[in-house]
Structure formats: C-alpha cells, structure tokens
C-alpha positions as CSV (number, residue, x, y, z in Angstrom):
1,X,-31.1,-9.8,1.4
2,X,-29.2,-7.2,3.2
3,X,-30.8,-4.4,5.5
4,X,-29.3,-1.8,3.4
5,X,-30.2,-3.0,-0.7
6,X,-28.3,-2.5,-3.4
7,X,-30.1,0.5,-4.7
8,X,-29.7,2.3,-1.8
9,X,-26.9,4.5,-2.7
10,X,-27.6,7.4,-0.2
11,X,-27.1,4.8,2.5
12,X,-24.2,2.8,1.2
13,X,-22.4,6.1,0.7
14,X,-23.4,7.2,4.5
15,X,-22.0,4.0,5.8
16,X,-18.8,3.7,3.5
17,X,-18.1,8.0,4.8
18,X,-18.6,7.2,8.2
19,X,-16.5,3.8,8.6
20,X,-13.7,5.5,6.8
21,X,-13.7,8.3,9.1
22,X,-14.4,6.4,12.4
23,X,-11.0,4.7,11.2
24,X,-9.0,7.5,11.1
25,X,-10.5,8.8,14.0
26,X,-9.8,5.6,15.6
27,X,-6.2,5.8,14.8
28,X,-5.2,9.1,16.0
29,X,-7.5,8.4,19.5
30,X,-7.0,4.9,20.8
31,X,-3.7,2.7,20.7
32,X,-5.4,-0.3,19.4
33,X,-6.5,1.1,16.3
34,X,-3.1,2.8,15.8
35,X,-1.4,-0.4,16.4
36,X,-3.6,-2.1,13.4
37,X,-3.2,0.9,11.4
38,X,-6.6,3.3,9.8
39,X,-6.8,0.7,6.9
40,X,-7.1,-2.6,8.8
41,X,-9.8,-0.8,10.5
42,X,-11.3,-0.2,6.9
43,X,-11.1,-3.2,5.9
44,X,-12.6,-5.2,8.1
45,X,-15.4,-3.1,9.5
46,X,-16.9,-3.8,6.5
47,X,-15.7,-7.1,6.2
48,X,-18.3,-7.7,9.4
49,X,-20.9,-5.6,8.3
50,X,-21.3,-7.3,4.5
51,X,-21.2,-10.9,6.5
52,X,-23.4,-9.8,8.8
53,X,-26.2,-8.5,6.2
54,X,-26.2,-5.0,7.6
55,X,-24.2,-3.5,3.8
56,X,-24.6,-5.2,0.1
57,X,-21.1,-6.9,-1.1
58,X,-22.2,-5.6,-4.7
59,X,-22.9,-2.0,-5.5
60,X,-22.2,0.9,-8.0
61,X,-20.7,2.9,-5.0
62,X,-18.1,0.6,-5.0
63,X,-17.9,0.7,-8.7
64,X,-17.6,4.5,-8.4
65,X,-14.8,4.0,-5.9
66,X,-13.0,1.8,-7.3
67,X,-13.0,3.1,-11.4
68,X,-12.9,7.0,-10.4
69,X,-11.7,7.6,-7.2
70,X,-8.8,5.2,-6.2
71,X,-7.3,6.0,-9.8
72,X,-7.7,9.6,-8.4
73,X,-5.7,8.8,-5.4
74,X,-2.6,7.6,-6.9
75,X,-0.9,10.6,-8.3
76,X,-2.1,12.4,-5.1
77,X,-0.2,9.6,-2.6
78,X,2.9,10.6,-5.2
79,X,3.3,13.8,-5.6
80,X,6.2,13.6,-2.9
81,X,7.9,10.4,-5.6
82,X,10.6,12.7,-6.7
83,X,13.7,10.3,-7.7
84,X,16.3,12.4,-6.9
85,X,14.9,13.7,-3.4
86,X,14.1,9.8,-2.7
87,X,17.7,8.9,-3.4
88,X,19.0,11.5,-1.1
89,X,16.8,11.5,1.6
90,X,16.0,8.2,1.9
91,X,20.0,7.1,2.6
92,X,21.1,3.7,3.3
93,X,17.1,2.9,3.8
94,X,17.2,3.2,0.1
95,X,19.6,0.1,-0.8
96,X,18.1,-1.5,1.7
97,X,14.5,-1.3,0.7
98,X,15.9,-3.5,-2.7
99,X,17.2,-6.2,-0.8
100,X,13.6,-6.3,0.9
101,X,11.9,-6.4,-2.3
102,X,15.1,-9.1,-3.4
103,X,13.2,-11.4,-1.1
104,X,9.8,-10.5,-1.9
105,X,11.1,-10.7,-5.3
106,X,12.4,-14.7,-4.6
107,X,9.2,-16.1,-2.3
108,X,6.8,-14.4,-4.5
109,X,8.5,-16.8,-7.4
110,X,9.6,-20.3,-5.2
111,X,5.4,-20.2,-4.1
112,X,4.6,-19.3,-7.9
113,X,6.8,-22.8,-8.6
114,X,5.0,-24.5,-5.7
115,X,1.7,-23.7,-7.3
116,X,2.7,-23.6,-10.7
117,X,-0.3,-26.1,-12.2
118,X,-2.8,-23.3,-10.6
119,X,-5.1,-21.6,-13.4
120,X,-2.9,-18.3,-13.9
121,X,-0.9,-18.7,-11.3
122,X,1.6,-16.3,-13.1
123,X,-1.1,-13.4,-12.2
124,X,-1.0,-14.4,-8.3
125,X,3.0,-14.1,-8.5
126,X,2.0,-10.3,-10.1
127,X,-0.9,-9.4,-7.1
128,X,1.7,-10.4,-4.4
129,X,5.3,-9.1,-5.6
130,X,3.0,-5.4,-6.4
131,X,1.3,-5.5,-3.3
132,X,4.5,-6.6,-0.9
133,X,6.8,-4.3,-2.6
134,X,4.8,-1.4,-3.0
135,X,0.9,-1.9,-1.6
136,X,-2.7,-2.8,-1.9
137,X,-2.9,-0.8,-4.7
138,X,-0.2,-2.3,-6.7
139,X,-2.1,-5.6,-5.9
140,X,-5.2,-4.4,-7.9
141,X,-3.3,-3.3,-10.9
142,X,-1.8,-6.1,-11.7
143,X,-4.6,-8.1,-11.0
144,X,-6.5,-5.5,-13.6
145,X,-3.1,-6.7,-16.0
146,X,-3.5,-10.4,-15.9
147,X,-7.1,-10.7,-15.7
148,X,-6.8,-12.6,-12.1
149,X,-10.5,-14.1,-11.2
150,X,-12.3,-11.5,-8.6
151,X,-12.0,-14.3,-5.5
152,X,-8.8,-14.4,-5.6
153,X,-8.1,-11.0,-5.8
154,X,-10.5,-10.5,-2.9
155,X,-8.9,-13.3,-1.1
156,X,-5.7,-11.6,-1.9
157,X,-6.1,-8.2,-0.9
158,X,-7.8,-9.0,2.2
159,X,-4.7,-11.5,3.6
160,X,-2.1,-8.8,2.6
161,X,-3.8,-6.4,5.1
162,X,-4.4,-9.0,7.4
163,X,-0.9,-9.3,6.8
164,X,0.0,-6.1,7.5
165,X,-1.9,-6.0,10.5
166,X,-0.3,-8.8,12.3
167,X,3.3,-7.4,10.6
168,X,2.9,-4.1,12.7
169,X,2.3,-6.2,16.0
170,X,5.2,-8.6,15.4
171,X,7.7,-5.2,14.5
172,X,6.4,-3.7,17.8
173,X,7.6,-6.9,19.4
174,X,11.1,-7.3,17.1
175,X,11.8,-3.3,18.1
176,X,11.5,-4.0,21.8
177,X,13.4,-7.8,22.2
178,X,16.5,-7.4,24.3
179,X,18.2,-10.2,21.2
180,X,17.6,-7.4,18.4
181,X,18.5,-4.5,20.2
182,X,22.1,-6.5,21.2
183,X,22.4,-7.3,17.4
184,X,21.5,-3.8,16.0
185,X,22.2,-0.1,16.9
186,X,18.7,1.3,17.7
187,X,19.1,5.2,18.2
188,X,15.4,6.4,17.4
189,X,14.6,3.8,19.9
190,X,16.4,5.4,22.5
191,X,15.5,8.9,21.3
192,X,12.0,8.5,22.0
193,X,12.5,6.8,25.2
194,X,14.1,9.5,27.2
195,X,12.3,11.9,25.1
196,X,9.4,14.0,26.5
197,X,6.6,13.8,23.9
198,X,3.3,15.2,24.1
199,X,1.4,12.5,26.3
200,X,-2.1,13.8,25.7
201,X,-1.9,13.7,22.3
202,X,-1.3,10.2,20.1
203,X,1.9,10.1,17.8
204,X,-0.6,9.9,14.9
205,X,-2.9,12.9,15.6
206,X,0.5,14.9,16.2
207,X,1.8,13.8,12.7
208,X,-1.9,14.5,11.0
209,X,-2.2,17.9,12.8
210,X,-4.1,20.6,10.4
211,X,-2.3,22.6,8.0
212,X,-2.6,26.0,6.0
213,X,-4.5,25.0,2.9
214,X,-6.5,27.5,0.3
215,X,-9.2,27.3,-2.1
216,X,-6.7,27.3,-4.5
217,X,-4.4,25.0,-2.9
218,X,-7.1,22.3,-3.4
219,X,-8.1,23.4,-7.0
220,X,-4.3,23.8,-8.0
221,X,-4.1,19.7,-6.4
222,X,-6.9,18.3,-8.0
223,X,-6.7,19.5,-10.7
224,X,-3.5,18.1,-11.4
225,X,-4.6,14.5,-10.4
226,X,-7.3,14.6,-12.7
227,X,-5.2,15.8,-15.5
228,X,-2.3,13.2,-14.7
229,X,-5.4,10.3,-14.6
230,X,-7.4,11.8,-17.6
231,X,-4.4,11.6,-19.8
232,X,-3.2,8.4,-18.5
233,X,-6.2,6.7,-19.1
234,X,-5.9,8.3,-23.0
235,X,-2.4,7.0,-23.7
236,X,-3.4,3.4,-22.2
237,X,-6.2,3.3,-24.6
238,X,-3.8,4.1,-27.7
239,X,-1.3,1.1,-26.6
240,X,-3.9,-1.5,-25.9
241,X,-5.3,-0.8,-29.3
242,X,-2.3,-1.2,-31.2
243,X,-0.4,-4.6,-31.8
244,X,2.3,-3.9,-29.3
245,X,3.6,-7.0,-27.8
246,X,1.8,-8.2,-24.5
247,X,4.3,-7.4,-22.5
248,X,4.1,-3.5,-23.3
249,X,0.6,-3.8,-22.9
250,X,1.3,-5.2,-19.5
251,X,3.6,-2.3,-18.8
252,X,2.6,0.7,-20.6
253,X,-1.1,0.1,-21.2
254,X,-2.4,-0.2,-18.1
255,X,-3.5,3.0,-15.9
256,X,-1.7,2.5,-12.7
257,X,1.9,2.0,-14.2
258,X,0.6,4.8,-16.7
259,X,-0.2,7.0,-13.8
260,X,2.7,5.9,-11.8
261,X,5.2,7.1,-15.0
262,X,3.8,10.5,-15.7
263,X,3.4,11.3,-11.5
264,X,7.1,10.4,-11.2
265,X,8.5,12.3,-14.2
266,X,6.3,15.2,-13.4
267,X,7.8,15.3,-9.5
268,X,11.2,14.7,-10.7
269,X,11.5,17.3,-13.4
270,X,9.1,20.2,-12.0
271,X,10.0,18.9,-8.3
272,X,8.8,22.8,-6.8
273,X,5.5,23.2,-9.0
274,X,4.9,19.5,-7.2
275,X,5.7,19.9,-3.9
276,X,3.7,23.1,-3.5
277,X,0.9,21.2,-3.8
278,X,-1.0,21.2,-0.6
279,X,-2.9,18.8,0.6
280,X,-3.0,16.0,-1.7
281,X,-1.3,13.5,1.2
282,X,-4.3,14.3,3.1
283,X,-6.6,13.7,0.2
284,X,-4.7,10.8,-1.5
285,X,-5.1,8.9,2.2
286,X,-8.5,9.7,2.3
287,X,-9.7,8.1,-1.0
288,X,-7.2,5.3,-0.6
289,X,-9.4,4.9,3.1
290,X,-12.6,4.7,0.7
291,X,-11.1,2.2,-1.5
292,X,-10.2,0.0,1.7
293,X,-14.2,0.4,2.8
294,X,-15.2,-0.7,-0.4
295,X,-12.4,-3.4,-0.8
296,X,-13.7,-4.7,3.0
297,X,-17.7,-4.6,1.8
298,X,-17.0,-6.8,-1.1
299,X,-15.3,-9.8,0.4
300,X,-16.8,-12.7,0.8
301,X,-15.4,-15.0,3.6
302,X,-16.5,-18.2,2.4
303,X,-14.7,-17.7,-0.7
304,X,-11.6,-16.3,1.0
305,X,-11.7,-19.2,3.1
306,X,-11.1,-21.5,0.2
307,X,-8.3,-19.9,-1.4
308,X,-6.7,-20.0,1.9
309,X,-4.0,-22.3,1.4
310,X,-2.6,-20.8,-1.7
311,X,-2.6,-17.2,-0.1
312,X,-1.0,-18.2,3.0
313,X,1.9,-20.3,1.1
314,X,2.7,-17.0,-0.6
315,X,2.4,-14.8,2.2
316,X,4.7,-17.4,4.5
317,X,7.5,-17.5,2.1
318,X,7.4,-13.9,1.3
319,X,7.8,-12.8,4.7
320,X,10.5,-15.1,5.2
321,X,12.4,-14.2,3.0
322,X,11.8,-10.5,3.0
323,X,13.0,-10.7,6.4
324,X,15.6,-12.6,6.3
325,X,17.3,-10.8,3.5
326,X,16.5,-7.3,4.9
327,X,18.1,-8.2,8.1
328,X,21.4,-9.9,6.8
329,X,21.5,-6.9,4.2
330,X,21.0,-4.9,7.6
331,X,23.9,-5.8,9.2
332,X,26.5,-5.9,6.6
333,X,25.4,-2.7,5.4
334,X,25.7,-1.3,9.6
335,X,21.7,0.3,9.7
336,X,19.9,0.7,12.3
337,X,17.2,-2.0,13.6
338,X,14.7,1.0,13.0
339,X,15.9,1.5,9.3
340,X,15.6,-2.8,8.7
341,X,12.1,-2.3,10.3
342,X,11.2,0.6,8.2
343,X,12.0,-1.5,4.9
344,X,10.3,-4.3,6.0
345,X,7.4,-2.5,6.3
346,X,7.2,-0.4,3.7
347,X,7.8,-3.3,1.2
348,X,5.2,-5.1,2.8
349,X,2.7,-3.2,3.9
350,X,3.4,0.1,1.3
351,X,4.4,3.7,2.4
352,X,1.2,4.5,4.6
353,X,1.7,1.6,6.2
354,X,5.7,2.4,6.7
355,X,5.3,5.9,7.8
356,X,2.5,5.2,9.8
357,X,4.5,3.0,11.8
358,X,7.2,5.6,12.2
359,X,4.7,7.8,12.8
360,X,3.2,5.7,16.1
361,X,6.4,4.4,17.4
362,X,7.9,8.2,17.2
363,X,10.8,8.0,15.0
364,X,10.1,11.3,13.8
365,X,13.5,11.1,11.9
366,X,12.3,7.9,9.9
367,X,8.5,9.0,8.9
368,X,9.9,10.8,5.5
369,X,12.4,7.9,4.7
370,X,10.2,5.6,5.3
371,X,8.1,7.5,3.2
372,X,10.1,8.3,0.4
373,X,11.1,4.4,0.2
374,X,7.2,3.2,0.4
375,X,6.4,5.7,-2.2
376,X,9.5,4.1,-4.6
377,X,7.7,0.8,-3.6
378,X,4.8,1.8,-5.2
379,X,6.9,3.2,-8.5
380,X,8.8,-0.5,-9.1
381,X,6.5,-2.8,-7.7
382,X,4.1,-3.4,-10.5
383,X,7.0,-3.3,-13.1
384,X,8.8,-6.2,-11.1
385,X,5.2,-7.8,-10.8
386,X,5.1,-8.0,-14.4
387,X,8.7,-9.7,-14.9
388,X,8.1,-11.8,-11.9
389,X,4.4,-13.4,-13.6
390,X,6.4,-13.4,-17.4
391,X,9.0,-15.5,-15.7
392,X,6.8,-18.2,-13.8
393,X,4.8,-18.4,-17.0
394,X,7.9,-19.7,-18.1
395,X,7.7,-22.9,-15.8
C-alpha cells in the first residue's frame, strides 16, 4: 500500500513532473547536484520515495514513459550524430573514445567468463557493454533484445548511474591531483583557472541558457522524431516476422538500433535540414529525465541488493579496464588529461553525462567533443553489445 495508489495517474504524473524538474533545477542551482549530475538526482529521488511508500513501483505512467516517450527521446538526443561532423570535430577524442570502449569492450567479456554458468549471462554482457559505451539507454535496448529478467535490468540500470555518479566525483579528483597533471598536458584546466567566469551563475545554467525557438521550430522537431520512431517501429515489425537469422533480429529488429540507423543516416546525409532543428537537445534531455524518474520509481532495493555481486564484478572490471586503456591510449597518442577524462566519461556514463561534465568543470572547448563522441557511443554501443553477448554465448 503506497500513499499515492496505482490508479492514481494525476498524482503519479505530478510527482514524476516535478522530481524531474526539481533535478534540473537542482543542477543548474547548487554544486552538489551538479556534481552528481540531473539524472542521479532522478534516479534516486524516486528510488526513496517508492521504498519509502510515498509513489507505487508499478504503474501505466511508467508504461507510458517507457513505450512512448523514451523511444521519442532518442532521435531527438541525435539529431547532432552526424558521422562526418563527429569525425572532424571530435579530433583525437575520437580514436580515443574506441580504446575506452576497447576496455569496456574486454571487462564486459572477462566478468561474462567469470559468470558464465549465470542464466543468460550473455544478455548481462549486452546491458553493460550498451550502457558503458554509449548509456542508460543502450542498457534497456539490449535488455529489450535478449529478453534479460526485469531485476536485473533494474539492478543494472540503477548501479550504472550509481556508477556514474561516483565516476564524476573520482574525475573531479583525477583532474585536480598534482600526479596527473605532471603526467598529462591539462590546458582547459588551466584556461578556466585564470579565467574570469561568470561567478553568479553555475557552469550548467550558463550552458542551458534559453534560446530563440518558434512554434514551428517545435512542430518542424517533433514531428520528425515521431516520424523517425513511427517508421522504425514498422520496419522492426517486418524483420521480427520473417525468418531472418537471430542475430539480424538482434540487430535490425529491434527499435533502438532501428531508431539509432535511420537518426544517423538522416543527420549525415541531410546534415542542414537536421541541424536546423531547434530544440530537440532540450526536449530529448527532458524526456530522457522522465525515463530516469520512472526508471528510479520502479526499483526495488531488496532485489538490487541481491544481484549485487554480479553487478559490481562487471562494473569493477569495466572501469578498470576502461581506464586503464584510455589512459595508456592517452599518452601515446599525446591528449590532454581533459580529453582522457572526456572519453572516460562519455563511454561510461553516455554523452549527457560527458558534456555535462565539461559543462560544470568549464571546458567550454570540450562540451561539443565530448558530445559528439557520447552521441557516437550511443550509435555503436548496442551493435558491440550484441557481438559481445553472441560471443560469451560461445563459452
């Protein structure tokens, strides 16, 4: 029994509204919340409030949420994902960002060996090489693709922003030690320290400031996201009814990688007609901040509590490795201890996550790599999900 039941839409919508704009409030007005990042703050204020009985862990808001509106997000969180721009823009942060995901890549698999007698263990290797390569998001489509049990999704998705948490806090500490400052050039560093920022205003609200939009601006973005979604959805329904081997079906038939294809190829062939559309970062963060409110309301820490051991294995070696390899690939490829950081956290904790760090720390320079990077994350990371699980099925 909850205070707010079930059937109380009106209610659960009020709550799930307001936490997801107290958190980006939060984020642009105190430094603790923009140390934690908007979607830590998401997730677990609702986290507390569903273990504390105040909100229900089941209800068709959420269902709404997640079938209509985070599907709706995606296309708008890459309408930026043009190939070519990423490749230029993004420089040296773009070869780097693949030796991150290398060592995602290789602790995702070592813990999928470790736990290889775990009932489809193969679709926990696909949730954490999606989610630490590209995001969250990635997480739930491949654990839509291999039919991983609910808990463990849960379980999953709530330790990878955990995760990300703690990953900002310990990249605050990496920027500022005297050992990795000796070790790597660190000019954006030293930019914003004998810079003279705007003091009364966060980095965050200053990045988020308002922009010229029109009515037709947001008619001209959304419709395109629903068209984009609409016809994905159509075309995964075709695959998955034909007798295509399982591993199409795993990479053509399901909506996010659907999505992901069609957004891409549209930015990269009609780059102007995409990036005239105005608003759709704003929007695209907004619903992703819903999905994290929902994703917060339905976790149940008992159960999370039990899977424990198996998500921190996989979170343990991934980071290792992911750090590891981005900072030897670092230093023999001579970028800046602001670039390894940027990689590391936009493999890990996805683009919002990546620029948002940028974003805070006030490498201005590094919020549209960082970005752009992210953004490729979320383009590759489900497709090396789905080699990743094919392969420890092989064990």
């Amino acid at each position: 029994m909850t205070l707010i039941s079930t059937d109380n839409l009106w209610m659960t919508w009020m709550v799930v509204i307001l936490v997801a704009s107290f958190a980006i409030f939060a984020e642009q007005k105190w430094k603790w919340a923009a140390r934690v990042s908007s979607a830590v703050v998401c997730i677990f204020g609702t986290v507390i409030l569903a273990n504390l009985k105040i909100l229900p862990t089941t209800s068709s808001t959420y269902d709404v949420i997640n079938n209509y509106i985070l599907p709706l997000s995606i296309p708008l969180l890459l309408f930026k994902s043009d190939i070519k721009k990423i490749y230029k823009e993004s420089g040296k942060s773009f070869v780097l960002f693949h030796v991150a995901s290398l060592g995602t890549f290789i602790g995702a698999i070592i813990a999928g060996f470790i736990f290889r007698d775990v009932s489809n263990v193969n679709g926990v290797v696909a949730m954490e090489v999606g989610a630490h390569i590209g995001g969250t998001v990635n997480l739930i489509a491949m654990a839509n693709t291999f039919n991983v049990d609910t808990n463990f999704t849960n379980a999953a998705a709530i330790a990878a922003n955990f995760l990300v948490m703690v990953l900002m806090l310990v990249l605050t500490q990496i920027s500022e030690m005297k050992f990795f400052r000796n070790k790597f050039p660190h000019p954006h560093i030293d930019e914003i320290e004998n810079s003279n920022t705007d003091k009364t205003k966060s980095l965050a609200e200053q990045y988020w400031k308002p922009k010229e939009i029109s009515l037709l601006d947001l008619a001209l973005t959304l419709g395109t996201t629903f068209v984009i979604t609409a016809i994905s959805q159509s075309l995964c329904g075709i695959i998955n009814n034909t007798s295509a081997p399982d591993i199409i079906k795993q990479l053509f038939g399901n909506i996010y990688l659907m999505m992901t294809l069609l957004t891409v190829l549209g930015c990269t062939l009609f780059p102007k007609f995409f990036s005239n559309l105005r608003g759709a970062e704003e929007m695209g963060n907004y619903m992703i901040m819903l999905f994290f409110v929902a994703l917060g309301a339905t976790a149940n820490l008992a159960d999370i509590a039990k899977l424990g051991s198996i998500i921190l294995v996989f979170i343990l070696l991934i980071v290792i490795f992911n750090i590891g390899l981005t900072l030897l690939g670092g230093k023999l490829l001579k970028c800046s201890l602001e670039e390894i950081i940027g990689c590391i956290n936009a493999t890990i904790g996805g683009p919002t996550s990546a620029a948002a760090f940028s974003i805070n720390r006030g490498w201005s320079k590094l919020i549209v790599p960082s970005l752009l990077v992210g953004l490729w994350g979320y383009v590759i990371g489900n497709y090396i999900g789905v080699i990743a699980a094919n392969l420890v099925s092989m064990f």
